[in-house]
Each structure stands twice: as C-alpha cells, then as structure tokens.
C-alpha positions in Angstrom: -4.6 120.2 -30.7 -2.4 122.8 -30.1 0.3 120.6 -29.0 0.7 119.2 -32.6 0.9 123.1 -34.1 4.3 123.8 -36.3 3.6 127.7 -35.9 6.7 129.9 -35.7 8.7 126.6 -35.9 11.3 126.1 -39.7 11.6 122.8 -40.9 14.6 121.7 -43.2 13.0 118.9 -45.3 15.9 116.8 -47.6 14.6 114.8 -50.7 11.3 117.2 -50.7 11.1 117.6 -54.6 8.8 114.8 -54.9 7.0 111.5 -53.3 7.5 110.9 -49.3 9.8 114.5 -49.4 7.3 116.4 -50.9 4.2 115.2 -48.7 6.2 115.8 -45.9 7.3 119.1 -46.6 3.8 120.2 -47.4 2.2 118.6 -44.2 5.0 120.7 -42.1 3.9 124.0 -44.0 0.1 123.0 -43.0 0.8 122.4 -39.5 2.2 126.0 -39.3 6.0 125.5 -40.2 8.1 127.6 -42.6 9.7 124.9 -44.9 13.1 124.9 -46.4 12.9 122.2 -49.3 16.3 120.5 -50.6 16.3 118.0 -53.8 19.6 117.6 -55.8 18.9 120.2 -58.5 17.9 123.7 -59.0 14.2 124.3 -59.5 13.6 120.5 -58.5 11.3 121.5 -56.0 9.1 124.3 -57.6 6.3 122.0 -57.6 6.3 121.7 -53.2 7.1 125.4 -53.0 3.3 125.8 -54.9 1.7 123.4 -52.8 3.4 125.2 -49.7 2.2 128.8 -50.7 -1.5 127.6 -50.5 -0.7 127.0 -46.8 0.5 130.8 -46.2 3.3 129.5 -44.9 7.0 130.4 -46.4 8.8 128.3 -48.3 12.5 127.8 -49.4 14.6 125.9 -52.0 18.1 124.5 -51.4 19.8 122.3 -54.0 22.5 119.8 -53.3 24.3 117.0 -53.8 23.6 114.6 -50.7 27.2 112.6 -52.0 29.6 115.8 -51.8 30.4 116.6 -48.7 31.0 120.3 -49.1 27.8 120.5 -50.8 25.6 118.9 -48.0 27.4 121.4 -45.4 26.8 124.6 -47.9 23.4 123.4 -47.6 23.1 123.1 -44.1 24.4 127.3 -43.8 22.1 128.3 -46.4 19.1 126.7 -45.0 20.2 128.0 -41.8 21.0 131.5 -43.5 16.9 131.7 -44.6 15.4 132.0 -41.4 17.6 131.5 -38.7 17.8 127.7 -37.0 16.6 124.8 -37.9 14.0 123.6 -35.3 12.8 120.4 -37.3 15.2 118.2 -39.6 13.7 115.8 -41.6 16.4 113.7 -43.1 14.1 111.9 -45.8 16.9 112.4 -49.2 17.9 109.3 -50.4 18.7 106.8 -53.4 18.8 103.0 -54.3 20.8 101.1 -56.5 19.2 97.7 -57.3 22.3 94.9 -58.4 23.3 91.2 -57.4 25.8 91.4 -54.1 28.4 89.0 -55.7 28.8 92.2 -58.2 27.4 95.3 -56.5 29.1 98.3 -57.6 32.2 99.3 -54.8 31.1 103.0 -56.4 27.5 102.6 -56.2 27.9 101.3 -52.9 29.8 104.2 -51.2 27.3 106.2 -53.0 24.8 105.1 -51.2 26.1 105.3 -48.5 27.5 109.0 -48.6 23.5 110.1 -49.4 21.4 107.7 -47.2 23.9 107.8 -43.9 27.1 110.3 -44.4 24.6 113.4 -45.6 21.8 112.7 -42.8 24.9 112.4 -40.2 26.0 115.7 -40.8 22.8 117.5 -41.1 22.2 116.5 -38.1 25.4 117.7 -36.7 24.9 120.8 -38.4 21.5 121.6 -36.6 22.5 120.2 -32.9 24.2 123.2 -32.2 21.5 125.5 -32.8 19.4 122.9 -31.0 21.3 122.7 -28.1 21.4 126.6 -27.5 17.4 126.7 -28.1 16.6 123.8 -25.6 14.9 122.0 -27.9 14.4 120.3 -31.4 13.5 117.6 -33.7 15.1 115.8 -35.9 13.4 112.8 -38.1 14.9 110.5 -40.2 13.8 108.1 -42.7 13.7 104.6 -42.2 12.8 101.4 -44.3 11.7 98.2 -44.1 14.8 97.5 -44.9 15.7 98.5 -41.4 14.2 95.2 -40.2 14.9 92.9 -43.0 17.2 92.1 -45.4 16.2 92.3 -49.1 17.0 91.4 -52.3 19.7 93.1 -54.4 20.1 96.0 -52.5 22.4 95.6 -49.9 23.7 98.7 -50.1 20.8 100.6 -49.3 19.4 97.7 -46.3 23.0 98.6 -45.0 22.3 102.6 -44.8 18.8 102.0 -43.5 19.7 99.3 -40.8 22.6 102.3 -39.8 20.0 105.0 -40.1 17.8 102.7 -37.3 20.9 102.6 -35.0 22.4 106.0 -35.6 18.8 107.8 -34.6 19.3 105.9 -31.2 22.4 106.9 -30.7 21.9 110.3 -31.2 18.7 110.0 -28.9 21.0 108.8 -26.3 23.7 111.7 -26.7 21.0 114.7 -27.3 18.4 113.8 -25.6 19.1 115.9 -22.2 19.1 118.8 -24.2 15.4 118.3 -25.6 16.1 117.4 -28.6 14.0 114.2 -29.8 16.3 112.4 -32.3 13.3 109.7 -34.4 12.8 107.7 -37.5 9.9 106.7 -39.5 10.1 103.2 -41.4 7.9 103.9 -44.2 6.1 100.3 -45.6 5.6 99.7 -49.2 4.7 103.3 -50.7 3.7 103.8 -54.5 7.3 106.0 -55.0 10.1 106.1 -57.8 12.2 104.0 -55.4 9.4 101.2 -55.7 8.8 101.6 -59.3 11.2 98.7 -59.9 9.0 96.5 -57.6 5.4 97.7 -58.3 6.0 96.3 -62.3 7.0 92.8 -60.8 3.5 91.6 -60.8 4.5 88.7 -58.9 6.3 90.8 -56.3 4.1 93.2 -55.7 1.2 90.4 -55.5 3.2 88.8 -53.0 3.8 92.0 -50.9 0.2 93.7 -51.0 -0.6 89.9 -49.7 1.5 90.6 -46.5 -0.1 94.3 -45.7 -4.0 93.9 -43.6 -4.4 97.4 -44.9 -5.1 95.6 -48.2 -2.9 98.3 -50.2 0.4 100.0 -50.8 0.9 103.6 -49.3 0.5 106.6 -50.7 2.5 109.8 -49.9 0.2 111.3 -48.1 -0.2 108.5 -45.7 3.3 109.6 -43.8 2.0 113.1 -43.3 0.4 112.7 -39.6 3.4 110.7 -38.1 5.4 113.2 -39.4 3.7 116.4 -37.8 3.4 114.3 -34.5 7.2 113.6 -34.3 8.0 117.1 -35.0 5.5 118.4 -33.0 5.4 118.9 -28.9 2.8 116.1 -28.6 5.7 113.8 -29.1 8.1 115.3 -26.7 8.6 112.4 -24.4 9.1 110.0 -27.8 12.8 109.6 -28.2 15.2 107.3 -30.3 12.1 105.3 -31.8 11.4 103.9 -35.4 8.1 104.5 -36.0 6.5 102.3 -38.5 4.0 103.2 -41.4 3.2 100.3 -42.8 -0.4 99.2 -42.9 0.6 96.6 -40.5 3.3 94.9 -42.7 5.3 94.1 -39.8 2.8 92.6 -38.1 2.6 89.8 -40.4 
C-alpha cells in the first residue's frame, strides 16, 4: 500500500471549505499529506482544518476569490509560501448559476467561467514550475457530468466543465515528460449545495437516481479513494484521463 501513501507530500486543495472540497482535503491529510485548504472567505474552512488535525497531519487556510485574477495568483504564493511546493493540486473550487440560455446572464457567464476554468488554468500554471524542477507532480481537476452531456439551464457551467475535460488533456500532453500526471475526476450525482436545486425536484431527482445501478446519489465521502489514487504513485502511468465517480451513471 505504500504506493498510495501522501507522506511528506503538500496538497493545495481549492473549494475545500465544504462538500466534495472538504472530503477531499481530509482524505489527502489521511493518506499522509500536509493540506493547504482555499474557500472564498476567511475562516470558511475552520471546519476541514479540525477534521485534518485528527489526522496529525498539518493543515493550512488560504482565502480567495477564484474570479479575481490577482487574488487566485496571491493565493497560489501563499500556499506555496506555507510549506514550500505544491506536489498535489486539486483544482475542485467552483460555482453554478442555474438560468434559461435565451437569457443567461453575459456577467454570470464570464463568472463562471473565470472560477470553473480561468482560476484552475492558472493554478496550475502556478504549480508546473515547481513541478517541473522536482520531476514530478499531480495535479487533479474536477470534472462533471456535465463534461459528457449537455444539461439544462446551465450552459455556462457545461461549458467550463466540457473545457476543464479538454484542458486536463492538454496539459497531460505538454507536462507529461516531466512526471507530472495532469487528471480529472467527473463526480456523478452527489448530495452537494450545487445539487440542492435538483435534489428538491422530486421528479428530477426520481428520474436521475432511476439512471444510477448504484441505487443512490453520492455522498462526499465517496470521491475520497479516487482522489488519493490519482495523487498518489500508484497512478503514475495514468495521465490525461477523466475518471468517473458515478455509481455507474454513465453506463446507462
């Protein structure tokens, strides 16, 4: 098992306040990681940094704006400043904005897209560098189901998930001789505050715990062990692939 160990290893964890973020961050501190946890305001992740101290394991906070530009690179050098470089990025901060296309928002639409692709772009631009002169590294960002499929009133986020697919490939392609393993994880249908709008819709969430042969939606916790693996050794030959967690969703 020792090829799945975290030990002496710091991950930078985006989004870790709560939910998918927080699960992460904690599974990464159990696994022998030092943690450096970003959410978008201060104390926001007091919570994780608990959860993280009853691993032994040292944890950070970072807050930032994932829209402002300057913020997301002041983040980077402070997370950077805590314990040296990054060795794991997980790139899991992110939002939704839920509206008709024939109206959507031109503002809530570049907002989206600053914090689900522009801020995980240059994170991990921020971290290649110190990748590069290690000779190795991992870097994991966040998917969707939306990275496969279209959905309904939210094209701004299906367009920043279906980037976030191709731009983990492309990175794979460019970093990939220098040991660093650029991957994604498509979560499926988790119980999160970006699903809260879909669990109410009885009819909706009928019709998607229908689709799953798991027989139920996800729970954060159920992200933990893909997430260890593909910051881990054990996935050292796994490069520029979307992992689905899904309970088989897809397969329908």
């Amino acid at each position: 098992m020792q090829d799945f160990s975290l030990t002496g290893k710091t991950a930078l964890v985006t989004g870790a306040s709560r939910g998918l973020g927080q699960a992460i961050a904690v599974a990464m501190a159990e696994a022998g990681a030092n943690v450096v946890c970003s959410s978008s305001r201060e104390g926001g992740c007091a919570e994780t940094l608990d959860l993280i101290a009853k691993t032994s394991q040292q944890g950070f906070e970072i807050a930032a704006d994932l829209s402002d530009e300057k913020a997301v690179m002041q983040m980077a050098e402070k997370a950077k400043a805590f314990s040296g470089d990054i060795d794991i990025l997980v790139n899991n901060g992110g939002t939704i904005h839920r509206h008709p296309a024939v109206s959507y928002p031109m503002a809530e639409w570049r907002r989206v897209l600053q914090v689900n692709l522009d801020a995980s772009f240059m994170l991990c631009q921020a971290v290649a560098e110190g990748m590069m002169k290690n000779g190795q590294g991992k870097i994991i960002n966040i998917a969707s189901m939306l990275s496969y499929s279209g959905g309904m009133t939210v094209p701004a986020y299906t367009a920043s998930k279906h980037a976030i697919a191709g731009l983990t490939k492309a990175l794979a392609n460019e970093w990939g001789q220098h040991n660093i393993q650029v991957n994604a994880i498509a979560p499926g249908y988790f119980r999160t505050d970006n699903t809260e709008a879909l669990q109410q819709n009885t009819t909706r969430y009928n019709e998607i715990l229908q689709r799953i042969p798991a027989g139920r939606w996800g729970d954060p916790e159920d992200l933990q062990g893909a997430a260890v693996f593909l910051a881990s050794h054990a996935s050292n030959y796994v490069n520029g692939h979307v992992l689905a967690v899904d309970g088989g969703w897809l397969a329908r």
